[in-house]
Residue frames as qw, qx, qy, qz and C-alpha x, y, z in Angstrom:
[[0.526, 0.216, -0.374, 0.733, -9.20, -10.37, -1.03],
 [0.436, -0.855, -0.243, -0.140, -9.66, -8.76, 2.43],
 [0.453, 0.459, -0.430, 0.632, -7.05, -6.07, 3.99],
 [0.553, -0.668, -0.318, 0.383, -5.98, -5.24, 7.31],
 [0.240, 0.727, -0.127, 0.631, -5.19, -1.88, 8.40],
 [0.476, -0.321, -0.554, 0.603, -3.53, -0.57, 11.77],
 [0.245, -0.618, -0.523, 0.533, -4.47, 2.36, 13.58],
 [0.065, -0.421, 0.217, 0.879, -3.17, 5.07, 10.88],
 [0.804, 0.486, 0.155, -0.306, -4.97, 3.20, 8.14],
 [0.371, 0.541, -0.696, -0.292, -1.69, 1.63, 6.56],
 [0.940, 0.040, -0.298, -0.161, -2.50, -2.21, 5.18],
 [0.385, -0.614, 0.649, -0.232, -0.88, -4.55, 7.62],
 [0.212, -0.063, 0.951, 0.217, -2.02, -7.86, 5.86],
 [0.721, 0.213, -0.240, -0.615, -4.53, -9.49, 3.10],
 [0.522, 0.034, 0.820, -0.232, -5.94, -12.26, 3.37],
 [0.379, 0.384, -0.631, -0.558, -6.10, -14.10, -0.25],
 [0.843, 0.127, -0.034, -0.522, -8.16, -16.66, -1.67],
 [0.911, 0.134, -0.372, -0.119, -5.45, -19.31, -2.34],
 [0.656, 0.148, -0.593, 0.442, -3.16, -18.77, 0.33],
 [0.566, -0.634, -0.522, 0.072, -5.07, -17.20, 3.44],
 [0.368, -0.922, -0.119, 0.032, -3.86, -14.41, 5.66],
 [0.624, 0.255, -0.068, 0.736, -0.18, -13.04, 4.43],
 [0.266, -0.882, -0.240, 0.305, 1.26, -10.12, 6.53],
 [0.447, 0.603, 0.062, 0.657, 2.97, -7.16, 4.27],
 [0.396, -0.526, -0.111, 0.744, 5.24, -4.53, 5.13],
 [0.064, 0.399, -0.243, -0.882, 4.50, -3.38, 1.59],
 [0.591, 0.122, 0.785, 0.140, 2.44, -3.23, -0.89],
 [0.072, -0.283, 0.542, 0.788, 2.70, -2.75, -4.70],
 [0.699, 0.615, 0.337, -0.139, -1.07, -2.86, -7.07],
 [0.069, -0.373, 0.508, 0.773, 0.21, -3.70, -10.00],
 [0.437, 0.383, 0.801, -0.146, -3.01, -4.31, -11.29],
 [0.284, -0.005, 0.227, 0.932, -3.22, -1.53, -13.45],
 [0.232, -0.311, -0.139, -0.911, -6.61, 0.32, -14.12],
 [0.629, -0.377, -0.662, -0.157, -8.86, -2.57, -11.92],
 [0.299, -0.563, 0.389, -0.665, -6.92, -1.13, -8.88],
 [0.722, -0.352, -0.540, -0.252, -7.92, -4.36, -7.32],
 [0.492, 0.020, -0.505, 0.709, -5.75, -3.55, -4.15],
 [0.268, -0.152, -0.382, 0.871, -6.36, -0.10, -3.54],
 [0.583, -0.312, -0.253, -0.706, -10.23, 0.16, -4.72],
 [0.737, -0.448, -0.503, -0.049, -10.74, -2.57, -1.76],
 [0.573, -0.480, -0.283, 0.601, -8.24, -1.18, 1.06],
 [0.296, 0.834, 0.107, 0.453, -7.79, 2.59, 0.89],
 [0.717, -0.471, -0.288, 0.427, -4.97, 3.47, 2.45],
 [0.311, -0.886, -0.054, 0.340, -3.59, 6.96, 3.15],
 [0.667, 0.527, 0.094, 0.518, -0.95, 8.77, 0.58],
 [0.607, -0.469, -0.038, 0.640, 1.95, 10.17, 1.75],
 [0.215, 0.946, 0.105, -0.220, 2.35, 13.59, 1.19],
 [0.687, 0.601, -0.197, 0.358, 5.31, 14.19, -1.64],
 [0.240, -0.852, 0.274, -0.375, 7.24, 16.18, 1.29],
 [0.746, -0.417, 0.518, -0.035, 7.69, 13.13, 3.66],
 [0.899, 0.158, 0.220, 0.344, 9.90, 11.28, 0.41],
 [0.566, 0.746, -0.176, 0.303, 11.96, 13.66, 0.14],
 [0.926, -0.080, -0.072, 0.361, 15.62, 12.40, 0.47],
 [0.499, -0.120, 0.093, 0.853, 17.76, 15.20, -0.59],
 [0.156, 0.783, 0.182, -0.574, 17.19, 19.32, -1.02],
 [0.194, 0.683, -0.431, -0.557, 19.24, 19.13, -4.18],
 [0.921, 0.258, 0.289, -0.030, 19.22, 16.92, -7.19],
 [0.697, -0.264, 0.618, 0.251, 21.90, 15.76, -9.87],
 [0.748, 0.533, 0.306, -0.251, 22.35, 16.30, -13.02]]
């Protein structure tokens, strides 16, 4: 598997073995300790700050 990143470093497409060159808007490793995603592309981790939706929560 080989990623693409754009300018920020976020994965723009991978290019897989049985179906060739797939562009993503997202992606999800669910690989689970192998990482096999995000030990080959490292891509930048939003700080907790920028997801946050609401000041108050629900309960």
């Amino acid at each position: 598997m080989v990623g693409e990143q754009d300018e920020r470093g976020y994965v723009t497409a991978l290019t897989l073995q049985k179906t060739g060159r797939q562009e993503v808007e997202l992606v999800l490793d669910c690989t689970g300790f192998r990482g096999l995603i995000i030990n080959e592309v490292p891509a930048p981790m939003p700080h907790v700050a920028e997801m946050q939706v609401s000041e108050s929560s629900l309960l």
